[in-house]
N, C-alpha and C positions, 0 to 999 in steps of 0.2 A: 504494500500500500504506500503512496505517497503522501506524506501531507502536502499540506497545498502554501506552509509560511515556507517563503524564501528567504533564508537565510544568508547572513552577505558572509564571506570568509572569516571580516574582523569578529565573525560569532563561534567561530570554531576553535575549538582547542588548539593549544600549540604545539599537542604531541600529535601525527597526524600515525596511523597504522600501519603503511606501506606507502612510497612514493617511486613515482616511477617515472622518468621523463617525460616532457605532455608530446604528442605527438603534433605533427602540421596538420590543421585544417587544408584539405586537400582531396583529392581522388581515392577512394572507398580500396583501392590496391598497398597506399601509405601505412592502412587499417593494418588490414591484412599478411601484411611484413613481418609485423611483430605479434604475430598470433600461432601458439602451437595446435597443435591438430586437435587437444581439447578446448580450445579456445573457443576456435571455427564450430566446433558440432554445441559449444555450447550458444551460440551465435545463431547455425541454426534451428535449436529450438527455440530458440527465443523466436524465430518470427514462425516456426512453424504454424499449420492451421489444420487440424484447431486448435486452439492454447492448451499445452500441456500442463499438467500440473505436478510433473513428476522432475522437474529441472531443481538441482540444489542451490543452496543460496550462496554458498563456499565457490561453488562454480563461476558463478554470475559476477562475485567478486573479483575472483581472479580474474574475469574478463574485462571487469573495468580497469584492473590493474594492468595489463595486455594493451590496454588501449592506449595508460597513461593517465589513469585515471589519480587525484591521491584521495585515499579513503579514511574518516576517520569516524570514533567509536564518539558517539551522543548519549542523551541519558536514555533509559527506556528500553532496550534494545533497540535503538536508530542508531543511523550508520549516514554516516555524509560522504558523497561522492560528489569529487571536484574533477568534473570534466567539460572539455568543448567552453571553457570560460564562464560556464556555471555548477552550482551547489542545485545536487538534488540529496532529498531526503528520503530514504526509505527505512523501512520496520524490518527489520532482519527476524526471519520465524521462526517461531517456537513452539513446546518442545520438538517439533515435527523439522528436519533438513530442509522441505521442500518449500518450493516458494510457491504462493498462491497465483490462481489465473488474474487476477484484477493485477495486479506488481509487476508479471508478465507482461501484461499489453502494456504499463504502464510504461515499463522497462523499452519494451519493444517501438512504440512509439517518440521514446525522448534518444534512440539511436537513430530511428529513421529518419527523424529531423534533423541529425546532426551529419547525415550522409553515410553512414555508419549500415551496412547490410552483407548479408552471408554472402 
């Protein structure tokens, strides 16, 4: 699930989780470079159809991480991913690995806008 408060970075902690160079805004192959072969299949389940519900959230992260994502730990179980020169918020799940269909599309939608596709 996303929340919907946009966060500006000076709200984020200073420890950040994992950093990872940001990649160039550019041609969806830039992407792609820096993606291992779990990267990609997690990539495309994310835009798979129909929404699966069986993609882990471990997964999803490391992908943002692949991208250049940097990811940091909020209160609540949220998780801030700074990518594409913006803070998205998501709910990382519990007790369950899997990440829900609504986070999915969500997910899947804030990469298709960024030019970001399997």
């Amino acid at each position: 699930m996303i929340d919907f408060i946009r966060p500006t970075l000076s709200d984020l902690p200073a420890h950040p989780v994992e950093i990872a160079p940001p990649l160039p805004h550019g041609t969806i192959n830039q992407y792609h470079a820096h993606m291992n072969r779990r990267h990609r299949a997690t990539l495309e389940a994310i835009f798979a159809r129909p929404v699966p519900s069986t993609i882990r959230w471990s997964d999803i992260e490391s992908l943002f991480v692949a991208l250049g994502a940097e990811v940091r730990e909020r209160a609540s179980s949220r998780v801030a991913v700074v990518l594409f020169g913006q803070v998205q918020v998501f709910h990382r799940p519990h007790p369950r690995p899997e990440t829900d269909k609504g986070a999915v599309v969500a997910i899947r939608r804030w990469l298709d806008s960024n030019g970001v596709k399997p």
